[in-house]
Backbone bond lengths (Angstrom), bond angles and torsions (degrees), N, CA, C in turn:
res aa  C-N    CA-C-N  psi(-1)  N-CA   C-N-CA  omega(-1)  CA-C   N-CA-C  phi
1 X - - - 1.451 - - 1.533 110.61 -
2 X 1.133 133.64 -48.77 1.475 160.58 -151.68 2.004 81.82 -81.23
3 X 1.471 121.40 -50.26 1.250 102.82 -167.05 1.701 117.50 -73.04
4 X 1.569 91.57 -33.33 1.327 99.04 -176.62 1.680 112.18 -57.39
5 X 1.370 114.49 -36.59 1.563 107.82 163.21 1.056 116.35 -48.40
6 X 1.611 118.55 -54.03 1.326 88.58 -164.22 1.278 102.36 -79.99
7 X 0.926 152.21 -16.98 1.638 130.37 177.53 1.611 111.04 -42.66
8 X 1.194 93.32 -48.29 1.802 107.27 -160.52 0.989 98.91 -73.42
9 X 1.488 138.14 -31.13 1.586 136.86 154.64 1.822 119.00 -55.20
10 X 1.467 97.36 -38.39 1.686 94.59 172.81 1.844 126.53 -64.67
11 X 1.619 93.99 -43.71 1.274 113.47 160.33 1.138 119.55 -39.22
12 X 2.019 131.59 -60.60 1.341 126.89 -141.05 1.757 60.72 -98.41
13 X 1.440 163.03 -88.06 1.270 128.13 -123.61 1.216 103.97 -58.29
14 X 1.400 140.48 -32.76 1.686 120.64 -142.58 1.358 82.15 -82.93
15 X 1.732 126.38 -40.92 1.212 124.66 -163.28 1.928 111.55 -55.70
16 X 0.945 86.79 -23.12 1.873 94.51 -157.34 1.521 91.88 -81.66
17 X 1.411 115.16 -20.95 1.966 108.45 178.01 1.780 82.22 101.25
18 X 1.172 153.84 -25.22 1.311 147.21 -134.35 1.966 95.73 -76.28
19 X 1.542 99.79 -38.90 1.543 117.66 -169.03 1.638 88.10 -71.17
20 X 1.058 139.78 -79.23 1.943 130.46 170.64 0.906 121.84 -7.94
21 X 1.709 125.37 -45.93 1.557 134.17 -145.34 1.656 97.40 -42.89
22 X 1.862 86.95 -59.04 1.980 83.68 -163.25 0.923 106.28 -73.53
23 X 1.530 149.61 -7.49 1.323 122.92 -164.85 1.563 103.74 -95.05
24 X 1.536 110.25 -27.13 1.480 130.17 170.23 1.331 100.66 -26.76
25 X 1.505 118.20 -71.60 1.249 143.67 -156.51 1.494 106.93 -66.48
26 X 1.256 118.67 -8.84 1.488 130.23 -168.37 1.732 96.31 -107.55
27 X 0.806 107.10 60.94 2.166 110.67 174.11 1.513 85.27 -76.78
28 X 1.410 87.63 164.08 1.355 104.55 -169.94 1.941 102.93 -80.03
29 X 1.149 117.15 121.55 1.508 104.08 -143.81 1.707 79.37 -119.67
30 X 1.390 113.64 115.82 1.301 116.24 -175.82 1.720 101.19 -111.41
31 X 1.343 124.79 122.24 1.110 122.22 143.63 1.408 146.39 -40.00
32 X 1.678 136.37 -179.79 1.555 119.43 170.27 0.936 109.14 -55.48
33 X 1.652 115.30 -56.34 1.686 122.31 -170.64 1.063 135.41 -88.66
34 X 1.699 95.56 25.40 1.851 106.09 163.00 1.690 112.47 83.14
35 X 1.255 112.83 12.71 1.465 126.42 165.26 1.549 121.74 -82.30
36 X 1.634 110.95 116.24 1.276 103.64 -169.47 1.670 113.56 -102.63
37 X 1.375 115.66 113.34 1.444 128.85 -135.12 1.539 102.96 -138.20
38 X 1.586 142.24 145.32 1.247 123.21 125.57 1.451 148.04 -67.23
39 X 1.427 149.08 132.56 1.070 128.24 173.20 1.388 122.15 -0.77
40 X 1.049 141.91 -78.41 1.111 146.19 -153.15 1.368 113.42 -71.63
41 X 1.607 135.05 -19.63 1.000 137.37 154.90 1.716 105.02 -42.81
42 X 1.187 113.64 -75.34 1.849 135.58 -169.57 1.867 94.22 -46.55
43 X 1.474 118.77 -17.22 1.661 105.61 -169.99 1.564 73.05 -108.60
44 X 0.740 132.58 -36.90 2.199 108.33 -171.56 1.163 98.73 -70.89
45 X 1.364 142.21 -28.79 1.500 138.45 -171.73 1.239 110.91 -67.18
46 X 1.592 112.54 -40.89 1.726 112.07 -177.70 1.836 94.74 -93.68
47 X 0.711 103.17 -11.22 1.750 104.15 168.41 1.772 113.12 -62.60
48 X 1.487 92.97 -62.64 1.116 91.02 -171.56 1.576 115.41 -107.71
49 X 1.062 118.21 24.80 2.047 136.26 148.94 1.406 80.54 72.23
50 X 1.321 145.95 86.09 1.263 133.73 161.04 1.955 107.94 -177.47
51 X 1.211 120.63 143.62 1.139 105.07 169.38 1.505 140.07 -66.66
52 X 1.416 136.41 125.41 1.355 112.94 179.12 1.466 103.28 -116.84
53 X 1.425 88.72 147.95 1.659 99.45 -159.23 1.498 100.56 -83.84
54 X 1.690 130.00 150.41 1.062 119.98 168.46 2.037 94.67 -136.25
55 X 1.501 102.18 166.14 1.792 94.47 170.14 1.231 113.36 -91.78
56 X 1.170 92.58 168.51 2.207 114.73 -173.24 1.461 94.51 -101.17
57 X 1.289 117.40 -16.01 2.003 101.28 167.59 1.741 93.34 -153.87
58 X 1.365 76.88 161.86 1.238 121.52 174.92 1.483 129.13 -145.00
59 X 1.177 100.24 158.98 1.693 101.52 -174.56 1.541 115.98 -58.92
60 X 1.492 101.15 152.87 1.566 92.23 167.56 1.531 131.29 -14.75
61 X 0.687 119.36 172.58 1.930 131.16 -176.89 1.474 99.05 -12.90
62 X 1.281 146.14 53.88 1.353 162.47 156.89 1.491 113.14 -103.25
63 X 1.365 125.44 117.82 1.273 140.41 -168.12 0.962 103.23 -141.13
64 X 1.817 93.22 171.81 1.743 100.08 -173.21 1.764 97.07 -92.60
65 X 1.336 104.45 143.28 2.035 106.53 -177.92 1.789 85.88 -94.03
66 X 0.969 73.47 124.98 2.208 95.09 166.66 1.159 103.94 -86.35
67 X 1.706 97.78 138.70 1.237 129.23 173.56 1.719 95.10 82.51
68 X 0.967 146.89 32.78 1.611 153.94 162.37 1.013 117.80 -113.34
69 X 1.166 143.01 15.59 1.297 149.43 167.05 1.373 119.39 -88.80
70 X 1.399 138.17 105.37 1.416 136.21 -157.75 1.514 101.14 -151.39
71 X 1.597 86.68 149.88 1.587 102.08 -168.67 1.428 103.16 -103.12
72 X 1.362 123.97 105.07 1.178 134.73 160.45 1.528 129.15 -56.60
73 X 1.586 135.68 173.26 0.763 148.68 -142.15 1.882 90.61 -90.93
74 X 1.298 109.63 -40.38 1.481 110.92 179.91 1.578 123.69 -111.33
75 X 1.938 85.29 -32.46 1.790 100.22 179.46 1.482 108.35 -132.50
76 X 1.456 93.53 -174.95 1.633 89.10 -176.68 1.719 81.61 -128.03
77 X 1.297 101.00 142.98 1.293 126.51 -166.15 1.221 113.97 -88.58
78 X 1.584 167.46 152.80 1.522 160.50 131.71 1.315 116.43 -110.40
79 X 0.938 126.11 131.06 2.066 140.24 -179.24 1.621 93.34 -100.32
80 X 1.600 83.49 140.05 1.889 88.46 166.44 1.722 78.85 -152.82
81 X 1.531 86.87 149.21 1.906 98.68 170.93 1.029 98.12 -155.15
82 X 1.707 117.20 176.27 1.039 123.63 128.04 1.520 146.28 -86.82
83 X 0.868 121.26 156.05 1.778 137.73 165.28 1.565 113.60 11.45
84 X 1.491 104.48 -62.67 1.729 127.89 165.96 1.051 125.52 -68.01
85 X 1.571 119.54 -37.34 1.431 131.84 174.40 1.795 103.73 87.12
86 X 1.437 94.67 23.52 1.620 87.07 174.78 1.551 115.62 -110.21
87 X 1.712 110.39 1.38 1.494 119.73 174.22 1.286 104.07 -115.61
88 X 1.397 128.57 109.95 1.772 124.52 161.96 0.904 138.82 177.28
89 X 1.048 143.10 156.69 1.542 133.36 -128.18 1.940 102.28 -150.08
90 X 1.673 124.73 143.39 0.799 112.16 165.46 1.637 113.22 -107.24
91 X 1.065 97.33 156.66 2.024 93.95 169.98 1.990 105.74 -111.69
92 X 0.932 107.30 131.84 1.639 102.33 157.62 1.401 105.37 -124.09
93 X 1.508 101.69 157.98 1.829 95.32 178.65 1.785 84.05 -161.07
94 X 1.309 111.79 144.18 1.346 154.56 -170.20 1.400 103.80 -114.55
95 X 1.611 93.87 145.56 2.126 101.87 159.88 1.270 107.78 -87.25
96 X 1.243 140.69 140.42 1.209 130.80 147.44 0.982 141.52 -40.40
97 X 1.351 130.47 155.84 1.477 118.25 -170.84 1.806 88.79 -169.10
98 X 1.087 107.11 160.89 1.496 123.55 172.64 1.577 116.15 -47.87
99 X 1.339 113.36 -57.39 1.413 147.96 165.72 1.534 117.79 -30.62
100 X 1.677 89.20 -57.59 1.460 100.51 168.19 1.044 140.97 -91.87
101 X 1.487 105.48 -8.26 1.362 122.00 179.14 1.336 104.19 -57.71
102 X 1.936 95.28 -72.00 1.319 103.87 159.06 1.790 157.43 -6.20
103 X 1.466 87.05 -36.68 1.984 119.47 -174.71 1.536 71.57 -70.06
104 X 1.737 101.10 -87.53 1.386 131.95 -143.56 1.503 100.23 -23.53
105 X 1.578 107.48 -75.80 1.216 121.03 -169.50 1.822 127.38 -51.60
106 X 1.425 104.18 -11.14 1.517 117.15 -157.87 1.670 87.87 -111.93
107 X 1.304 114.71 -52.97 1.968 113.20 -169.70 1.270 121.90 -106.77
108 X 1.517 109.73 -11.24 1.095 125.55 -173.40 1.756 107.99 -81.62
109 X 1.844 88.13 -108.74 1.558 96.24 169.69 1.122 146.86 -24.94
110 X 1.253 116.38 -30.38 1.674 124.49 167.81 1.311 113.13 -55.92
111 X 1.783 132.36 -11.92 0.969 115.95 -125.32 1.770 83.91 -124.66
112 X 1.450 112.85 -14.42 1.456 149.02 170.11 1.478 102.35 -43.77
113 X 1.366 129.60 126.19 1.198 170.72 106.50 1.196 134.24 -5.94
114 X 1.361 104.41 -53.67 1.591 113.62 -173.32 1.719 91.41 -165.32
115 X 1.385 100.37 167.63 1.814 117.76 -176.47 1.604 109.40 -137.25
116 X 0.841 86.65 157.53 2.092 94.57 -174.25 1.714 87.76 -155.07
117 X 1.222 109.37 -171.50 1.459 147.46 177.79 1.018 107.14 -114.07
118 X 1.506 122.14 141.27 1.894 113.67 157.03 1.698 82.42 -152.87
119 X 1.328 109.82 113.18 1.431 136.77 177.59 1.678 102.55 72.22
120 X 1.548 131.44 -122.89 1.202 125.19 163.57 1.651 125.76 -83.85
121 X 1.180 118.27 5.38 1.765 138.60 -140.71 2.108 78.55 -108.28
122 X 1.299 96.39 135.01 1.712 102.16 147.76 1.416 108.69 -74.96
123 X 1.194 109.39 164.13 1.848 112.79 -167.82 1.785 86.29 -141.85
124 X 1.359 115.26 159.53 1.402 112.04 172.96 1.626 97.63 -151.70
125 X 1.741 83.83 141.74 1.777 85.51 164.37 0.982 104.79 -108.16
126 X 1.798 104.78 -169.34 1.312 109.88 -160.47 1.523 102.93 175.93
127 X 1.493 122.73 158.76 1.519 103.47 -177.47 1.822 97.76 -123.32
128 X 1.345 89.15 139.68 1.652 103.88 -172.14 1.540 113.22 -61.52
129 X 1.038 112.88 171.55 1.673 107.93 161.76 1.489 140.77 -61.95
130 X 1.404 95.29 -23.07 1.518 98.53 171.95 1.158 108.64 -120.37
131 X 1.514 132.45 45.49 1.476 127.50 -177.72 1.495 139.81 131.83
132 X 1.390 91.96 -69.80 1.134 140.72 176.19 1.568 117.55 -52.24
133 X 1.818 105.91 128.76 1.486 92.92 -157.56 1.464 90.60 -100.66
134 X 1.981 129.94 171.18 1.240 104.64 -166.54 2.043 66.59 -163.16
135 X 1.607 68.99 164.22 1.728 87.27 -169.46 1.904 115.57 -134.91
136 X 1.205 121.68 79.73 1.409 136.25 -150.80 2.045 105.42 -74.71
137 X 0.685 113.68 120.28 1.714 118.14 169.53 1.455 125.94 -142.70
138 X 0.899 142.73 167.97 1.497 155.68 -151.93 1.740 99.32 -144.49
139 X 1.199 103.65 148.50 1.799 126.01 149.98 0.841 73.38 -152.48
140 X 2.127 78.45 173.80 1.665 114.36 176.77 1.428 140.00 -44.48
141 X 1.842 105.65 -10.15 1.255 96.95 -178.12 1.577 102.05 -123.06
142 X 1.075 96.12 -31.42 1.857 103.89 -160.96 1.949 115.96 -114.20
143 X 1.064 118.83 152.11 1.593 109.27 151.47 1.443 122.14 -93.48
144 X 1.122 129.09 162.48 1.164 133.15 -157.40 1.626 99.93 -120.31
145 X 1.583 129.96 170.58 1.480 118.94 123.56 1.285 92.60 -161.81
146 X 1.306 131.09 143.24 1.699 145.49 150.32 1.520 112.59 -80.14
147 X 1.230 131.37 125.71 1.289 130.08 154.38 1.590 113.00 -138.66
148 X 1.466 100.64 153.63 1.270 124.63 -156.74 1.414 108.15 -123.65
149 X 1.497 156.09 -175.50 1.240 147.28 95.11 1.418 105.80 -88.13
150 X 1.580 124.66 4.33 1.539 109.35 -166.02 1.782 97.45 -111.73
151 X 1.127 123.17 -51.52 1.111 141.63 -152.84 1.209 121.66 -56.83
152 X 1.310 141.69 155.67 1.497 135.29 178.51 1.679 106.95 -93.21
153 X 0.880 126.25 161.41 1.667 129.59 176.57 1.667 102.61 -48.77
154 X 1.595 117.29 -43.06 1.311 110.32 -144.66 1.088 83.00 -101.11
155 X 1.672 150.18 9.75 1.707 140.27 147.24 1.097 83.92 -90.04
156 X 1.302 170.11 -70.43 1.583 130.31 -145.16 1.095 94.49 -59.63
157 X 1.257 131.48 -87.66 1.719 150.69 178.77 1.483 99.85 13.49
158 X 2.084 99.79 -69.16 1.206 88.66 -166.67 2.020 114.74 -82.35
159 X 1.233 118.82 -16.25 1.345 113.69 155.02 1.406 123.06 -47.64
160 X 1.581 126.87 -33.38 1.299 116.24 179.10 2.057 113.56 -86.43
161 X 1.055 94.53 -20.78 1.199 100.45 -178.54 1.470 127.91 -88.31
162 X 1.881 103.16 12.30 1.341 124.34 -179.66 1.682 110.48 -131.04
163 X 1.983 106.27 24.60 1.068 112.93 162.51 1.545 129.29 -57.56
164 X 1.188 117.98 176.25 1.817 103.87 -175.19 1.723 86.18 163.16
C-alpha cells in the first residue's frame, strides 16, 4: 500500500512540472569564455580570488544543474546532467599544494587503469568506489577529476580536455 503512494506521489510531481523546476533553471548558462557553468560557480570564483575552471562542452543534453556547485572541504564540486538525471558527471578541482600533490600521487594514481593526455598533463582513469568511472589530471594550478556512472571514457576525456 505504502508503495503504491509513493508512486502516485511520484507521478502527480513529475506531472505537475514541480520535478523540472531545477533542471529548468539549469539553461545551458555559457559564460564570455565559453565555460559551461552555473551561477554560483562565477560567485565562488570572486569569493574565493582564484580561477575555477569549468568545460566548453559537454555531452548531448548535459548541463550545468544550478545552484550545485559547492565548495568542499578540499574542492569545489560542479553537477552537470541531463533532463532525466540518467547522464552526468561531477567535476571537482583543488589548488595545488605540496600536501596535495603528495595525497594525489601516493593514494590516488596508483589506483589508475588507463592514461590519456588532457592538454600537456598525463590524465589517469580509474574506477571509483562506488562505480563510477573518473578521470584524474593536474595543471599548474589545480587538480582536476570528472566522474560519471553514465559516461564513456572518451566523453570524460573529451569533457576534460575542453577545460578553460
Amino acid at each position: 500500500m505504502l508503495r503504491r503512494w509513493a508512486v502516485m506521489g511520484a507521478v502527480v510531481f513529475a506531472a505537475s512540472g514541480a520535478g523540472t523546476l531545477h533542471y529548468l533553471g539549469a539553461h545551458n548558462h555559457k559564460v564570455g569564455d565559453g565555460r559551461l557553468c552555473d551561477s554560483q560557480l562565477l560567485q565562488m570564483e570572486k569569493r574565493l580570488r582564484r580561477h575555477l575552471y569549468a568545460p566548453t562542452w559537454l555531452p548531448e543534453d548535459v548541463k550545468p544543474v544550478e545552484n550545485l556547485t559547492r565548495d568542499g572541504v578540499h574542492r569545489v564540486l560542479c553537477d552537470f546532467s541531463d533532463a532525466s538525471n540518467q547522464r552526468g558527471l561531477i567535476l571537482a578541482q583543488e589548488p595545488r599544494s605540496p600536501e596535495r600533490d603528495r595525497y594525489h600521487k601516493e593514494r590516488i594514481l596508483p589506483t589508475s587503469d588507463l592514461q590519456a593526455t588532457v592538454g600537456s598533463e598525463r590524465a589517469y582513469f580509474m574506477w571509483g568506489k562506488s562505480g563510477e568511472r573518473r578521470l584524474f589530471w593536474r595543471n599548474r594550478e589545480s587538480w582536476f577529476v570528472v566522474s560519471s556512472f553514465a559516461l564513456s571514457d572518451a566523453e570524460l576525456l573529451k569533457v576534460a580536455q575542453s577545460m578553460k
